[in-house]
Wavefront OBJ file of the C-alpha trace (Angstrom):
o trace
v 7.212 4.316 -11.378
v 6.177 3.343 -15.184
v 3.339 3.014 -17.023
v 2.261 0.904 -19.819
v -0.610 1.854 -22.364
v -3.110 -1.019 -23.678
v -4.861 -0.480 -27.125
v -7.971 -2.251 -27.576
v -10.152 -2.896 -30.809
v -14.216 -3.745 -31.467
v -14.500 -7.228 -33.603
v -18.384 -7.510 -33.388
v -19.871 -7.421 -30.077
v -16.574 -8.015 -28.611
v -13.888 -6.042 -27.039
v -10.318 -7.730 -28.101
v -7.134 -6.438 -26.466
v -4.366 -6.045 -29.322
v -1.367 -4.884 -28.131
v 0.469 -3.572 -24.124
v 3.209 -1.441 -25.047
v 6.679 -2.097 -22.871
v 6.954 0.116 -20.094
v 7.871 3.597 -20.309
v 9.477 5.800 -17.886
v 8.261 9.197 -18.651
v 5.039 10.867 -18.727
v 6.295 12.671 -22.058
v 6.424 9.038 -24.081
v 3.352 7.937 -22.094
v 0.917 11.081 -23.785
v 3.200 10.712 -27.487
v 2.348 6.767 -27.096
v -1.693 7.755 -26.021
v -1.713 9.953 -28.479
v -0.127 7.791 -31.736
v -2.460 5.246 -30.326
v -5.565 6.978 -30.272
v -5.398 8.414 -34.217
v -5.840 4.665 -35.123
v -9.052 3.759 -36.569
v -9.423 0.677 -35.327
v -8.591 1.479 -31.861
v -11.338 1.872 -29.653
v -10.273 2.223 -26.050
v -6.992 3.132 -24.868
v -6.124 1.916 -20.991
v -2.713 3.783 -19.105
v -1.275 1.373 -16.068
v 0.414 2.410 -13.630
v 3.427 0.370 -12.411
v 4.796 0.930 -8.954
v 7.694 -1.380 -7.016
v 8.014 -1.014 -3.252
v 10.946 -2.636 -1.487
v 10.874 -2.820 2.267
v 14.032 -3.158 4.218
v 13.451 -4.656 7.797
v 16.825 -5.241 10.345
v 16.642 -8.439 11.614
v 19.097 -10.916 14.075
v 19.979 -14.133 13.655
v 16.807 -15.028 15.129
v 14.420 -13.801 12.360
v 15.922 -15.992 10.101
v 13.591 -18.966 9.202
v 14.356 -22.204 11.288
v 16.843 -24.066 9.206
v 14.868 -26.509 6.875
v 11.470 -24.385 7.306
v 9.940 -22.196 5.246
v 10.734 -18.473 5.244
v 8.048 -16.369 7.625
v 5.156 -15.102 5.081
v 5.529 -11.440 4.791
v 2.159 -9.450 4.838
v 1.500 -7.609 1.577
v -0.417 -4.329 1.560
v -3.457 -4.678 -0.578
v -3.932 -4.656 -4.472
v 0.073 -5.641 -4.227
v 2.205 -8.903 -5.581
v 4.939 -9.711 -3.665
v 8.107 -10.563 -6.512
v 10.911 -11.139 -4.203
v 11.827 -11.604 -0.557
v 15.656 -12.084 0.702
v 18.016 -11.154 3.062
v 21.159 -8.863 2.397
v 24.342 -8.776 4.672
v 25.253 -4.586 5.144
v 28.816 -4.361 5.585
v 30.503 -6.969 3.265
v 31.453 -6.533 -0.393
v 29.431 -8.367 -2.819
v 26.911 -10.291 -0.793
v 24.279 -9.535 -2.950
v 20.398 -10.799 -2.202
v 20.832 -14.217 -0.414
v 18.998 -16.926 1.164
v 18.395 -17.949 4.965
v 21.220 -20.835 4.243
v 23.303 -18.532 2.397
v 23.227 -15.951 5.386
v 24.408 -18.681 7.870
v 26.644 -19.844 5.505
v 28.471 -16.508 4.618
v 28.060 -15.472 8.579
v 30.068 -19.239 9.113
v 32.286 -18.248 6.950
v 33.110 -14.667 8.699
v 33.388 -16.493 12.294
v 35.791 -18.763 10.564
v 37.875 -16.065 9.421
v 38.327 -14.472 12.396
v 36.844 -16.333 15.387
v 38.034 -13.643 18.008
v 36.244 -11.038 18.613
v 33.281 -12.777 17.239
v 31.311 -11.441 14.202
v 28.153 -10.021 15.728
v 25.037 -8.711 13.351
v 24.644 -5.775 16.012
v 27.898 -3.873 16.390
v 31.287 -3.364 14.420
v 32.740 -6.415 12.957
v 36.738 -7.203 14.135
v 39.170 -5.524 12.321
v 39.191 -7.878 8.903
v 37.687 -6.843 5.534
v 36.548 -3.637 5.939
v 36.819 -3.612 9.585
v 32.652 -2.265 9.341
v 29.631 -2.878 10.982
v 27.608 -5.772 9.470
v 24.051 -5.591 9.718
v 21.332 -8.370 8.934
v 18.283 -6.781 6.558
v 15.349 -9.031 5.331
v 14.045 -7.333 2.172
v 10.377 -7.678 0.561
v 9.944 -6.520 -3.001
v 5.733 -5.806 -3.607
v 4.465 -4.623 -7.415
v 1.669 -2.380 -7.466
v -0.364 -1.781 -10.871
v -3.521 -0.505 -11.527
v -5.310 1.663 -14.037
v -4.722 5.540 -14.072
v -6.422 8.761 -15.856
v -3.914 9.954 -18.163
v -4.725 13.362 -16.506
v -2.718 11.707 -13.374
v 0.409 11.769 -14.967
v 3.288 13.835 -13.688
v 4.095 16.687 -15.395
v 7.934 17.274 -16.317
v 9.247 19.862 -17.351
v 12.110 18.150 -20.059
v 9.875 15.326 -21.518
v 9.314 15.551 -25.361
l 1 2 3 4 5 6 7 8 9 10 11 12 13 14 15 16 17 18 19 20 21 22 23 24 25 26 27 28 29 30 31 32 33 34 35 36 37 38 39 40 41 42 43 44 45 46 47 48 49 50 51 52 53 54 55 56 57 58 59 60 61 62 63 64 65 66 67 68 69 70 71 72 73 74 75 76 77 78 79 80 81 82 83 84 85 86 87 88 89 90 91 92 93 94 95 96 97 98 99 100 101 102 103 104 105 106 107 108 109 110 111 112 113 114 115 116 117 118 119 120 121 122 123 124 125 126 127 128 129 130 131 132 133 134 135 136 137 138 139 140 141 142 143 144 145 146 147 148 149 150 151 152 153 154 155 156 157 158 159 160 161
């Protein structure tokens, strides 16, 4: 979770945002940066948002991946959210890292190739190769959440400055 505090300023009739500081971490440097804000004179409302990132980890088979050529399946986001990313990670091998569809039948291609018997399955132990571990198929969803908070809604911890 991080916040991020927006300083606005009255030019006439109007409201004119000036500045959205980067996002900070910890309560502490949210209420020093509301606080240096607020003993400006020409500030003349301060807003505090609140960032949050939810990443969803769903184990799929073979058979959840998109139909090759197709579109990826459109993942439901839970209101007032933004969906940022959406991949598919291989458990069980080094260095896979967030792939595509293609790059999950590719690297699975790959394993089958490497050692064709026993073959590589996404729901039990793999043969007795790299690792000799399970490997498990996860489709991953990455959703933002932001939205204006009190300043009285921040945590309260006990080491910030």
């Amino acid at each position: 979770m991080t916040w991020t505090v927006s300083a606005y300023r009255r030019s006439g009739g109007a409201e004119i945002h000036e500045y959205t500081s980067h996002r900070l971490a910890s309560p502490g440097l949210v209420r020093e940066h509301m606080r240096l804000a607020g003993e400006r004179p020409w500030v003349s409302r301060l807003a505090l948002t609140e960032h949050v990132r939810e990443v969803s980890r769903r184990r799929i088979g073979m058979e959840g991946l998109p139909v090759h050529g197709e579109s990826p399946r459109r993942v439901m986001v839970p209101a007032g959210g933004r969906p940022v990313a959406h991949f598919y990670e291989i458990e069980g091998l080094e260095a896979a890292g967030p792939l595509s569809a293609e790059d999950v039948r590719c690297q699975l291609h790959w394993l089958r190739e490497l050692a064709p018997s026993p073959q590589w399955s996404l729901d039990g132990p793999g043969p007795d190769g790299p690792g000799g571990a399970a490997v498990a198929l996860w489709e991953v969803t990455v959703v933002d959440f932001a939205g204006p908070v009190p300043e009285e809604a921040l945590p309260h911890i006990t080491n910030d400055p």
